[in-house]
C-alpha positions, 0 to 999 in steps of 0.5 A: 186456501181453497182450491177455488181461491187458488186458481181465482188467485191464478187467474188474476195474476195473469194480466201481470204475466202477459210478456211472460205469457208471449215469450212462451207462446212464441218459443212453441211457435218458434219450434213448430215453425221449425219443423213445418220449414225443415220438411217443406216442399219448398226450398227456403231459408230456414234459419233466415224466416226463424231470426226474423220471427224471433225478432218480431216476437222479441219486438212485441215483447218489449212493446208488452214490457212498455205497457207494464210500466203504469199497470203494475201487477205486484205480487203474482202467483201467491208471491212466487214473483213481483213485478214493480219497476225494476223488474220493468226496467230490467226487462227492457235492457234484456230485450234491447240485448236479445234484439241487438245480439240478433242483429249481430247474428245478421250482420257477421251471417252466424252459422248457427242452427235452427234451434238457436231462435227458440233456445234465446227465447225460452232463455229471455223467459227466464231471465224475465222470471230472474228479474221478478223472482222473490221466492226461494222456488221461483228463484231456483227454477229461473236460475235453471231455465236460463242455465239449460238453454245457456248450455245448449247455445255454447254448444252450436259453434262448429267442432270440438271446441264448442262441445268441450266449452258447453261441458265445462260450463254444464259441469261449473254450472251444475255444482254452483246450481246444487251448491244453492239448492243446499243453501235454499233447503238451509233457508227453509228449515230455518225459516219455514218458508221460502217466500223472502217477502214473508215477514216469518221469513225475516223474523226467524232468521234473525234468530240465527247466529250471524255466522251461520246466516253468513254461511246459508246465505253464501251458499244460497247465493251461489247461483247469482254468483255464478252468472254474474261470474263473480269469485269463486264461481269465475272460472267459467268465463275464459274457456266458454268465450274461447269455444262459443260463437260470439253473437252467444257470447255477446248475449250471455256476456250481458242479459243475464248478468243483468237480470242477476244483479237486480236478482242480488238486489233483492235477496240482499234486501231479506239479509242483514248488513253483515253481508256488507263485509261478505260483498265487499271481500267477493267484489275485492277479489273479483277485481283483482283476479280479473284485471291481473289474470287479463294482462296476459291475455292474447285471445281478444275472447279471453281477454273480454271474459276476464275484463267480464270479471273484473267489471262484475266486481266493480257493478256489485261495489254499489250493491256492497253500499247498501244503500239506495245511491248504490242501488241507482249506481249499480243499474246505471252501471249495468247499462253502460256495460251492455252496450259497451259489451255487445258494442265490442263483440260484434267489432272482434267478430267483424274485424275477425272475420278472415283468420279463424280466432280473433287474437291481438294479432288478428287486429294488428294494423287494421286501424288504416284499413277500418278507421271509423270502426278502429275509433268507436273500438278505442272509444269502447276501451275508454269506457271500459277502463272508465276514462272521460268523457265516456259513460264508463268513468260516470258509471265508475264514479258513481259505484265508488261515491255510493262506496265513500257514502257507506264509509261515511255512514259506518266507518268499516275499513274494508269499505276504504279498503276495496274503495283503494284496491277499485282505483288502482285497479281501475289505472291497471286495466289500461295496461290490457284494454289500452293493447286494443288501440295499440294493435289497431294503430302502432302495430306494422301492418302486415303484408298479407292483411286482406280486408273483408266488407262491413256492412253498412248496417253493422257500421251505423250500429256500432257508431250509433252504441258509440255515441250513445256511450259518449252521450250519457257522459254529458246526459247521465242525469236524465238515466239517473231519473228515470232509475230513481223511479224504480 
Protein backbone atom coordinates (compact mmCIF):
# COMPACT_ATOMS: atom_id res chain seq x y z
CA UNK A 1 0.00 0.00 0.00
CA UNK A 2 0.99 3.52 -0.42
CA UNK A 3 1.61 6.01 1.80
CA UNK A 4 -1.45 7.88 0.91
CA UNK A 5 -3.54 4.85 1.58
CA UNK A 6 -1.85 4.54 4.93
CA UNK A 7 -2.98 7.45 6.25
CA UNK A 8 -6.74 7.54 4.47
CA UNK A 9 -6.87 4.19 6.18
CA UNK A 10 -5.71 6.19 9.64
CA UNK A 11 -8.00 8.39 9.12
CA UNK A 12 -10.98 6.54 8.61
CA UNK A 13 -10.16 4.82 11.60
CA UNK A 14 -10.31 7.39 14.02
CA UNK A 15 -14.20 7.99 14.60
CA UNK A 16 -13.83 3.92 16.05
CA UNK A 17 -11.10 5.49 18.47
CA UNK A 18 -12.87 8.48 19.52
CA UNK A 19 -13.16 7.34 23.64
CA UNK A 20 -9.34 6.26 23.18
CA UNK A 21 -8.86 9.61 21.56
CA UNK A 22 -10.29 11.35 24.92
CA UNK A 23 -8.59 9.24 27.27
CA UNK A 24 -5.65 10.58 25.76
CA UNK A 25 -6.31 14.08 25.65
CA UNK A 26 -7.29 14.16 29.10
CA UNK A 27 -4.51 12.17 30.73
CA UNK A 28 -2.18 15.66 29.04
CA UNK A 29 -4.67 17.76 30.21
CA UNK A 30 -4.63 16.17 33.45
CA UNK A 31 -0.95 16.61 33.83
CA UNK A 32 -0.92 20.14 32.51
CA UNK A 33 -3.84 20.87 35.08
CA UNK A 34 -1.37 19.63 37.41
CA UNK A 35 1.31 21.71 36.97
CA UNK A 36 -0.58 24.98 36.36
CA UNK A 37 -2.11 24.14 40.16
CA UNK A 38 1.07 23.17 41.94
CA UNK A 39 2.35 26.93 41.15
CA UNK A 40 -0.77 29.07 41.70
CA UNK A 41 -0.85 32.05 43.45
CA UNK A 42 -3.56 30.74 45.08
CA UNK A 43 -4.00 28.43 47.80
CA UNK A 44 -6.16 25.18 46.51
CA UNK A 45 -6.76 21.71 46.57
CA UNK A 46 -4.82 20.19 44.27
CA UNK A 47 -5.63 16.74 44.61
CA UNK A 48 -9.03 17.51 45.23
CA UNK A 49 -9.85 19.69 41.50
CA UNK A 50 -7.68 16.72 39.67
CA UNK A 51 -10.27 13.81 41.18
CA UNK A 52 -13.01 15.69 40.12
CA UNK A 53 -11.80 16.22 36.70
CA UNK A 54 -10.78 12.74 36.26
CA UNK A 55 -14.09 11.87 37.30
CA UNK A 56 -15.53 14.11 34.79
CA UNK A 57 -13.28 12.59 32.00
CA UNK A 58 -14.04 9.11 33.15
CA UNK A 59 -17.96 10.23 32.88
CA UNK A 60 -17.56 11.64 29.19
CA UNK A 61 -15.85 8.51 28.31
CA UNK A 62 -18.34 5.97 29.42
CA UNK A 63 -20.97 8.34 27.47
CA UNK A 64 -18.54 7.91 24.30
CA UNK A 65 -18.18 4.18 25.00
CA UNK A 66 -22.15 4.08 25.10
CA UNK A 67 -22.43 5.79 21.77
CA UNK A 68 -20.12 2.90 20.02
CA UNK A 69 -22.57 0.11 20.77
CA UNK A 70 -24.76 0.91 17.38
CA UNK A 71 -21.67 2.33 15.44
CA UNK A 72 -19.07 -0.07 15.49
CA UNK A 73 -15.85 0.35 13.95
CA UNK A 74 -14.51 -3.10 13.45
CA UNK A 75 -11.03 -3.56 12.23
CA UNK A 76 -9.11 -0.18 13.06
CA UNK A 77 -5.64 0.65 12.05
CA UNK A 78 -4.73 -2.19 9.40
CA UNK A 79 -6.27 -4.72 11.95
CA UNK A 80 -3.95 -3.56 14.86
CA UNK A 81 -7.37 -3.53 17.10
CA UNK A 82 -11.32 -4.72 16.68
CA UNK A 83 -13.92 -3.06 18.30
CA UNK A 84 -17.30 -5.12 18.34
CA UNK A 85 -19.20 -5.59 21.27
CA UNK A 86 -17.35 -6.93 23.48
CA UNK A 87 -14.77 -4.79 23.54
CA UNK A 88 -17.80 -2.24 24.33
CA UNK A 89 -18.78 -4.07 26.98
CA UNK A 90 -15.72 -4.73 28.51
CA UNK A 91 -15.10 -0.80 28.26
CA UNK A 92 -17.97 -0.04 30.35
CA UNK A 93 -17.16 -2.34 33.30
CA UNK A 94 -13.46 -0.87 33.29
CA UNK A 95 -15.12 2.58 33.21
CA UNK A 96 -17.86 2.05 36.01
CA UNK A 97 -14.43 0.38 38.06
CA UNK A 98 -12.36 3.68 37.34
CA UNK A 99 -15.28 5.78 38.72
CA UNK A 100 -16.44 3.55 41.71
CA UNK A 101 -12.39 3.05 42.87
CA UNK A 102 -12.31 7.01 42.58
CA UNK A 103 -15.18 7.53 44.90
CA UNK A 104 -13.37 5.20 47.29
CA UNK A 105 -10.47 7.47 47.01
CA UNK A 106 -13.62 10.24 48.27
CA UNK A 107 -14.76 8.71 50.73
CA UNK A 108 -11.68 7.00 52.87
CA UNK A 109 -9.77 10.86 51.96
CA UNK A 110 -6.79 8.51 50.27
CA UNK A 111 -3.64 10.27 50.59
CA UNK A 112 -2.37 9.93 47.24
CA UNK A 113 -0.35 12.09 45.10
CA UNK A 114 -1.37 14.69 42.30
CA UNK A 115 0.02 12.25 39.94
CA UNK A 116 -2.30 9.28 40.85
CA UNK A 117 -5.23 10.98 38.49
CA UNK A 118 -3.47 11.10 35.11
CA UNK A 119 -1.38 7.58 36.00
CA UNK A 120 -5.32 5.81 36.38
CA UNK A 121 -6.36 7.58 33.08
CA UNK A 122 -3.28 6.40 30.81
CA UNK A 123 -3.96 3.06 32.67
CA UNK A 124 -7.83 2.73 31.52
CA UNK A 125 -6.36 3.81 27.88
CA UNK A 126 -4.68 0.65 27.85
CA UNK A 127 -6.56 -1.21 29.17
CA UNK A 128 -9.04 0.11 26.25
CA UNK A 129 -6.45 -0.81 23.71
CA UNK A 130 -6.50 -4.82 25.87
CA UNK A 131 -10.03 -4.98 25.38
CA UNK A 132 -9.50 -4.51 21.46
CA UNK A 133 -5.92 -5.73 20.69
CA UNK A 134 -5.74 -8.64 17.73
CA UNK A 135 -2.43 -8.19 16.79
CA UNK A 136 0.77 -9.62 18.57
CA UNK A 137 2.15 -5.37 18.71
CA UNK A 138 -0.89 -4.01 19.57
CA UNK A 139 -1.14 -6.83 22.33
CA UNK A 140 2.31 -6.30 23.86
CA UNK A 141 2.41 -2.49 23.72
CA UNK A 142 -1.28 -2.44 25.70
CA UNK A 143 -0.12 -5.04 28.07
CA UNK A 144 2.96 -2.37 28.95
CA UNK A 145 1.16 0.94 29.12
CA UNK A 146 -1.18 -0.70 31.46
CA UNK A 147 2.04 -2.22 33.43
CA UNK A 148 4.11 1.07 33.62
CA UNK A 149 1.43 2.89 35.35
CA UNK A 150 0.56 -0.09 37.54
CA UNK A 151 3.99 -0.08 38.85
CA UNK A 152 3.88 3.61 39.67
CA UNK A 153 0.19 3.61 41.47
CA UNK A 154 1.82 0.69 43.80
CA UNK A 155 4.48 3.01 44.76
CA UNK A 156 2.20 6.00 46.16
CA UNK A 157 1.24 4.69 49.61
CA UNK A 158 3.58 6.17 52.44
CA UNK A 159 6.87 4.48 53.55
CA UNK A 160 9.13 1.64 52.76
CA UNK A 161 6.38 -0.70 52.23
CA UNK A 162 4.88 0.52 49.07
CA UNK A 163 8.37 1.08 47.20
CA UNK A 164 9.33 -2.78 48.07
CA UNK A 165 5.77 -3.68 46.88
CA UNK A 166 5.97 -1.78 43.25
CA UNK A 167 9.72 -3.23 42.88
CA UNK A 168 8.33 -6.68 43.45
CA UNK A 169 5.91 -6.22 41.36
CA UNK A 170 8.26 -4.39 38.51
CA UNK A 171 10.58 -7.30 38.70
CA UNK A 172 7.60 -10.34 38.09
CA UNK A 173 6.11 -8.11 35.73
CA UNK A 174 9.06 -7.51 33.61
CA UNK A 175 10.20 -11.28 33.59
CA UNK A 176 6.59 -12.49 32.64
CA UNK A 177 6.51 -9.14 29.84
CA UNK A 178 9.88 -10.61 28.32
CA UNK A 179 8.95 -14.07 28.85
CA UNK A 180 5.90 -12.97 25.98
CA UNK A 181 7.71 -10.96 23.99
CA UNK A 182 9.63 -14.37 23.38
CA UNK A 183 6.59 -16.21 22.85
CA UNK A 184 5.39 -13.34 20.29
CA UNK A 185 8.87 -13.50 18.28
CA UNK A 186 8.28 -17.50 18.16
CA UNK A 187 4.75 -16.75 16.72
CA UNK A 188 6.12 -14.48 14.06
CA UNK A 189 8.96 -16.66 12.71
CA UNK A 190 6.52 -19.26 12.42
CA UNK A 191 3.94 -17.59 10.88
CA UNK A 192 5.21 -14.53 9.36
CA UNK A 193 2.81 -12.20 10.82
CA UNK A 194 1.63 -11.07 14.01
CA UNK A 195 -2.03 -10.17 13.05
CA UNK A 196 -3.85 -13.45 14.69
CA UNK A 197 -7.01 -12.48 12.41
CA UNK A 198 -4.92 -13.05 9.21
CA UNK A 199 -6.18 -16.43 7.68
CA UNK A 200 -1.90 -16.95 6.81
CA UNK A 201 -1.87 -16.67 10.66
CA UNK A 202 -4.03 -19.57 11.44
CA UNK A 203 -2.96 -21.82 8.28
CA UNK A 204 0.74 -21.92 8.90
CA UNK A 205 0.39 -22.68 12.66
CA UNK A 206 -1.18 -25.49 11.93
CA UNK A 207 1.47 -26.76 10.37
CA UNK A 208 3.34 -26.83 13.53
CA UNK A 209 3.50 -29.86 16.02
CA UNK A 210 0.86 -29.53 18.81
CA UNK A 211 3.53 -29.55 21.34
CA UNK A 212 5.59 -26.88 19.85
CA UNK A 213 2.10 -24.79 19.56
CA UNK A 214 1.39 -25.84 23.17
CA UNK A 215 5.11 -24.41 24.20
CA UNK A 216 4.86 -20.77 21.90
CA UNK A 217 1.60 -20.43 22.89
CA UNK A 218 2.22 -20.59 26.66
CA UNK A 219 4.77 -18.26 26.50
CA UNK A 220 2.83 -16.03 24.62
CA UNK A 221 0.36 -16.07 26.97
CA UNK A 222 2.36 -15.20 29.80
CA UNK A 223 1.50 -11.35 29.88
CA UNK A 224 -2.46 -12.29 30.35
CA UNK A 225 -1.51 -14.72 33.02
CA UNK A 226 0.05 -12.52 34.86
CA UNK A 227 -2.43 -9.89 35.08
CA UNK A 228 -5.15 -12.25 35.65
CA UNK A 229 -2.66 -13.66 38.42
CA UNK A 230 -3.16 -16.90 37.49
CA UNK A 231 -0.24 -19.86 38.07
CA UNK A 232 2.71 -19.82 37.63
CA UNK A 233 2.64 -15.76 37.32
CA UNK A 234 0.62 -15.53 40.97
CA UNK A 235 3.26 -14.82 43.11
CA UNK A 236 2.54 -11.00 42.87
CA UNK A 237 -0.58 -10.42 44.38
CA UNK A 238 -0.19 -11.08 48.28
CA UNK A 239 2.98 -8.61 48.70
CA UNK A 240 1.72 -5.87 46.44
CA UNK A 241 -1.91 -5.84 48.11
CA UNK A 242 -0.07 -5.67 51.61
CA UNK A 243 2.07 -2.74 50.40
CA UNK A 244 -0.27 -0.77 48.06
CA UNK A 245 -3.07 1.70 48.97
CA UNK A 246 -6.44 0.02 48.76
CA UNK A 247 -8.31 2.34 46.34
CA UNK A 248 -4.97 1.08 43.99
CA UNK A 249 -5.74 -2.11 45.20
CA UNK A 250 -9.53 -2.26 44.64
CA UNK A 251 -8.81 -0.92 40.93
CA UNK A 252 -5.88 -3.29 40.03
CA UNK A 253 -7.79 -6.19 41.66
CA UNK A 254 -10.55 -5.61 39.08
CA UNK A 255 -10.06 -3.40 35.75
CA UNK A 256 -7.44 -5.11 34.37
CA UNK A 257 -8.42 -8.68 35.02
CA UNK A 258 -11.37 -7.70 33.03
CA UNK A 259 -9.76 -6.56 30.19
CA UNK A 260 -7.35 -9.43 30.27
CA UNK A 261 -10.16 -12.13 30.12
CA UNK A 262 -11.71 -10.65 27.05
CA UNK A 263 -7.76 -10.43 25.88
CA UNK A 264 -7.60 -14.52 26.72
CA UNK A 265 -10.55 -14.86 24.77
CA UNK A 266 -9.38 -13.88 21.61
CA UNK A 267 -6.23 -15.35 21.57
CA UNK A 268 -7.55 -18.74 22.44
CA UNK A 269 -9.99 -18.16 19.53
CA UNK A 270 -6.48 -18.25 16.80
CA UNK A 271 -5.16 -21.60 19.21
CA UNK A 272 -6.30 -24.92 18.47
CA UNK A 273 -8.38 -27.06 21.11
CA UNK A 274 -5.23 -28.83 22.55
CA UNK A 275 -5.30 -25.50 24.66
CA UNK A 276 -8.54 -26.85 26.24
CA UNK A 277 -6.36 -29.30 28.43
CA UNK A 278 -3.36 -26.38 28.70
CA UNK A 279 -6.37 -24.15 30.53
CA UNK A 280 -7.79 -26.67 32.41
CA UNK A 281 -4.61 -27.89 34.08
CA UNK A 282 -3.56 -23.60 34.73
CA UNK A 283 -7.14 -23.17 36.12
CA UNK A 284 -6.83 -26.41 38.32
CA UNK A 285 -4.05 -25.36 39.81
CA UNK A 286 -5.00 -21.78 40.47
CA UNK A 287 -7.55 -22.93 42.34
CA UNK A 288 -6.14 -25.02 44.74
CA UNK A 289 -3.12 -22.93 45.25
CA UNK A 290 -5.47 -20.01 45.90
CA UNK A 291 -8.10 -21.43 48.35
CA UNK A 292 -5.18 -23.42 50.27
CA UNK A 293 -2.46 -20.66 50.69
CA UNK A 294 -5.77 -18.38 51.78
CA UNK A 295 -6.71 -20.37 54.77
CA UNK A 296 -3.93 -19.12 56.84
CA UNK A 297 -4.32 -15.68 56.08
CA UNK A 298 -4.65 -13.05 58.81
CA UNK A 299 -3.84 -9.82 56.78
CA UNK A 300 -7.65 -9.15 55.12
CA UNK A 301 -5.33 -7.70 52.05
CA UNK A 302 -3.49 -10.87 51.91
CA UNK A 303 -6.24 -12.86 52.30
CA UNK A 304 -8.11 -11.02 49.33
CA UNK A 305 -4.98 -11.18 47.02
CA UNK A 306 -5.20 -15.11 47.49
CA UNK A 307 -9.19 -15.54 47.07
CA UNK A 308 -7.98 -13.03 43.62
CA UNK A 309 -6.33 -16.07 42.67
CA UNK A 310 -8.63 -18.65 43.57
CA UNK A 311 -11.50 -16.73 41.56
CA UNK A 312 -9.16 -16.12 38.69
CA UNK A 313 -9.01 -20.01 38.11
CA UNK A 314 -12.69 -20.48 38.55
CA UNK A 315 -13.61 -17.35 35.69
CA UNK A 316 -11.23 -19.06 33.18
CA UNK A 317 -13.29 -22.52 33.85
CA UNK A 318 -15.90 -21.08 31.31
CA UNK A 319 -12.82 -20.01 28.91
CA UNK A 320 -11.49 -23.86 29.36
CA UNK A 321 -15.37 -24.89 27.93
CA UNK A 322 -14.38 -23.64 24.69
CA UNK A 323 -17.53 -22.94 24.13
CA UNK A 324 -20.01 -19.96 23.42
CA UNK A 325 -21.73 -21.15 27.04
CA UNK A 326 -18.40 -20.53 28.27
CA UNK A 327 -17.96 -17.52 26.87
CA UNK A 328 -21.20 -15.74 28.10
CA UNK A 329 -20.35 -17.63 31.74
CA UNK A 330 -17.13 -16.11 31.92
CA UNK A 331 -18.16 -12.42 31.24
CA UNK A 332 -21.13 -12.78 33.76
CA UNK A 333 -18.58 -14.12 36.02
CA UNK A 334 -16.17 -11.22 35.79
CA UNK A 335 -18.84 -8.80 36.52
CA UNK A 336 -20.19 -10.37 39.64
CA UNK A 337 -16.34 -10.02 40.78
CA UNK A 338 -15.89 -6.31 40.09
CA UNK A 339 -18.61 -5.45 42.01
CA UNK A 340 -18.35 -7.89 44.73
CA UNK A 341 -14.45 -6.82 45.02
CA UNK A 342 -14.44 -3.29 44.87
CA UNK A 343 -17.57 -3.62 47.22
CA UNK A 344 -15.28 -5.11 49.78
CA UNK A 345 -12.33 -3.04 49.74
CA UNK A 346 -13.54 -0.01 50.54
CA UNK A 347 -15.36 -1.77 53.64
CA UNK A 348 -11.50 -3.28 54.68
CA UNK A 349 -10.70 0.44 54.28
CA UNK A 350 -13.67 1.87 55.98
CA UNK A 351 -13.93 -0.54 58.88
CA UNK A 352 -9.95 -0.16 59.09
CA UNK A 353 -9.46 3.34 59.17
CA UNK A 354 -8.32 3.40 63.00
CA UNK A 355 -5.25 0.79 63.25
CA UNK A 356 -2.53 0.88 60.74
CA UNK A 357 -3.38 -2.68 58.74
CA UNK A 358 -6.30 -4.18 58.38
CA UNK A 359 -6.23 -7.59 59.79
CA UNK A 360 -8.91 -10.01 61.09
CA UNK A 361 -8.21 -8.71 64.29
CA UNK A 362 -8.68 -5.40 63.19
CA UNK A 363 -12.59 -6.44 62.33
CA UNK A 364 -12.85 -8.12 65.60
CA UNK A 365 -16.37 -7.12 67.12
CA UNK A 366 -17.34 -4.44 65.08
CA UNK A 367 -20.52 -6.11 63.84
CA UNK A 368 -22.62 -3.95 66.85
CA UNK A 369 -20.88 -1.08 66.20
CA UNK A 370 -21.38 -1.21 61.96
CA UNK A 371 -24.43 -3.30 61.48
CA UNK A 372 -25.76 -2.50 58.16
CA UNK A 373 -22.09 -2.56 56.81
CA UNK A 374 -21.33 -5.81 58.89
CA UNK A 375 -24.39 -7.43 56.86
CA UNK A 376 -23.43 -6.32 52.96
CA UNK A 377 -19.72 -7.40 54.40
CA UNK A 378 -21.36 -11.26 55.02
CA UNK A 379 -23.39 -10.62 52.34
CA UNK A 380 -19.99 -9.79 49.93
CA UNK A 381 -18.75 -13.43 51.43
CA UNK A 382 -21.57 -15.36 50.22
CA UNK A 383 -20.97 -14.06 46.88
CA UNK A 384 -17.72 -14.95 47.04
CA UNK A 385 -17.84 -18.57 47.97
CA UNK A 386 -20.65 -18.79 45.75
CA UNK A 387 -23.62 -19.44 48.02
CA UNK A 388 -27.62 -18.49 47.10
CA UNK A 389 -29.02 -16.31 46.90
CA UNK A 390 -26.16 -14.16 45.64
CA UNK A 391 -24.97 -13.70 41.93
CA UNK A 392 -21.77 -15.33 43.13
CA UNK A 393 -23.33 -18.94 43.15
CA UNK A 394 -25.07 -18.01 39.40
CA UNK A 395 -21.73 -17.03 38.30
CA UNK A 396 -20.18 -20.36 39.80
CA UNK A 397 -23.17 -22.29 38.42
CA UNK A 398 -22.97 -21.23 35.31
CA UNK A 399 -18.81 -21.47 34.62
CA UNK A 400 -19.19 -25.17 35.65
CA UNK A 401 -22.29 -26.23 33.44
CA UNK A 402 -20.44 -24.61 30.34
CA UNK A 403 -17.39 -27.20 32.10
CA UNK A 404 -20.25 -30.25 32.09
CA UNK A 405 -21.20 -29.26 28.49
CA UNK A 406 -17.57 -29.60 27.06
CA UNK A 407 -17.51 -32.96 28.90
CA UNK A 408 -20.55 -33.99 27.28
CA UNK A 409 -19.21 -32.71 23.81
CA UNK A 410 -15.39 -34.68 24.04
CA UNK A 411 -15.17 -37.08 27.07
CA UNK A 412 -11.86 -35.60 28.55
CA UNK A 413 -11.31 -36.77 31.97
CA UNK A 414 -9.29 -33.63 33.35
CA UNK A 415 -12.82 -31.84 32.12
CA UNK A 416 -14.56 -34.08 35.33
CA UNK A 417 -11.29 -33.57 36.89
CA UNK A 418 -11.26 -29.73 37.47
CA UNK A 419 -15.17 -29.85 37.54
CA UNK A 420 -14.58 -32.20 40.89
CA UNK A 421 -11.53 -30.35 42.13
CA UNK A 422 -13.73 -26.60 41.36
CA UNK A 423 -16.58 -27.80 44.02
CA UNK A 424 -14.67 -29.20 46.71
CA UNK A 425 -12.84 -25.98 46.31
CA UNK A 426 -15.75 -23.97 46.25
CA UNK A 427 -16.96 -25.76 50.08
CA UNK A 428 -13.03 -25.05 51.22
CA UNK A 429 -13.28 -21.08 50.85
CA UNK A 430 -15.76 -21.12 53.51
CA UNK A 431 -13.51 -21.97 55.91
CA UNK A 432 -11.34 -18.51 55.15
CA UNK A 433 -14.29 -15.91 53.60
CA UNK A 434 -16.79 -17.35 56.27
CA UNK A 435 -13.60 -15.86 59.08
CA UNK A 436 -14.91 -12.46 58.08
CA UNK A 437 -18.44 -12.79 59.75
CA UNK A 438 -17.20 -14.52 62.32
CA UNK A 439 -14.81 -11.91 63.46
CA UNK A 440 -17.47 -9.30 62.87
CA UNK A 441 -20.03 -11.28 65.17
CA UNK A 442 -18.51 -13.69 67.50
CA UNK A 443 -15.52 -12.50 68.23
CA UNK A 444 -15.47 -10.00 72.12
CA UNK A 445 -15.41 -6.70 71.42
CA UNK A 446 -12.56 -5.14 72.68
CA UNK A 447 -12.41 -2.63 75.18
CA UNK A 448 -10.39 -0.22 73.32
CA UNK A 449 -12.51 -0.45 70.25
CA UNK A 450 -12.86 3.20 69.21
CA UNK A 451 -15.45 3.73 66.35
CA UNK A 452 -14.72 6.24 63.16
CA UNK A 453 -17.82 7.95 61.16
CA UNK A 454 -18.74 6.51 57.84
CA UNK A 455 -19.95 8.26 55.61
CA UNK A 456 -23.29 8.25 54.46
CA UNK A 457 -22.33 8.23 50.79
CA UNK A 458 -19.85 5.38 51.26
CA UNK A 459 -22.95 3.52 53.20
CA UNK A 460 -25.53 4.15 50.29
CA UNK A 461 -22.57 2.66 47.86
CA UNK A 462 -21.76 -0.46 49.42
CA UNK A 463 -25.57 -1.16 50.17
CA UNK A 464 -26.44 -0.15 46.75
CA UNK A 465 -23.35 -2.88 45.31
CA UNK A 466 -25.03 -5.17 47.61
CA UNK A 467 -28.26 -5.23 46.38
CA UNK A 468 -27.10 -5.13 43.42
CA UNK A 469 -25.49 -8.67 43.76
CA UNK A 470 -28.44 -9.72 45.50
CA UNK A 471 -30.58 -8.92 42.52
CA UNK A 472 -28.67 -10.74 39.62
CA UNK A 473 -29.67 -13.72 41.81
CA UNK A 474 -33.44 -13.64 40.85
CA UNK A 475 -32.59 -10.88 37.35
CA UNK A 476 -29.55 -12.99 36.12
CA UNK A 477 -31.18 -13.27 32.72
CA UNK A 478 -31.65 -10.02 31.46
CA UNK A 479 -27.43 -9.71 31.96
CA UNK A 480 -27.38 -13.17 30.15
CA UNK A 481 -28.98 -11.36 27.17
CA UNK A 482 -27.51 -8.61 26.91
CA UNK A 483 -23.74 -10.65 26.93
CA UNK A 484 -25.11 -12.94 24.28
CA UNK A 485 -25.48 -9.81 22.17
CA UNK A 486 -21.73 -9.66 22.34
Amino acid sequence: MRLQDHLYHVIQSLPGFLPETWLAGAFLFIILSEILLKYSPWQLQTTGILRSLTIGALAVALVLVCLQWNDLGGYLFHHLIYLDHKAVFFKLIILVTGLLVLLHVQFVQAKLPAEFYSILLAVVLGLFLMTMATNGLSVYLSIELVSIGSYLMVTFGSGKKPAEGGIKYLLFGALSSAIMLYGLSLLYGMTGTLDFTSDVFGSQLAQNPPLILLVVGFLTLSGVLFKLSLVPFHVWPPDVYESAPTPIVSFLSTAPKAAALLLLMRLLSVFPADFQKLMAIIALVSILVGNLAALWQNDLKRLMAYSGIAQAGFIIVGLTAFNQTGFESAAFYITVYVIINIAVFLLIDLMGQDTPSPTLASITGKGAAYPLLSVCFTVLMLGLVGLPPTAGFTAKLLVFSSLWEAYQANGDPLLVTLLVVGLLNAVVSLFYYFKIPFYLFFRKTPSTLVSSPISYAATILISLLTITILALFFKTDGLIEWIRLL
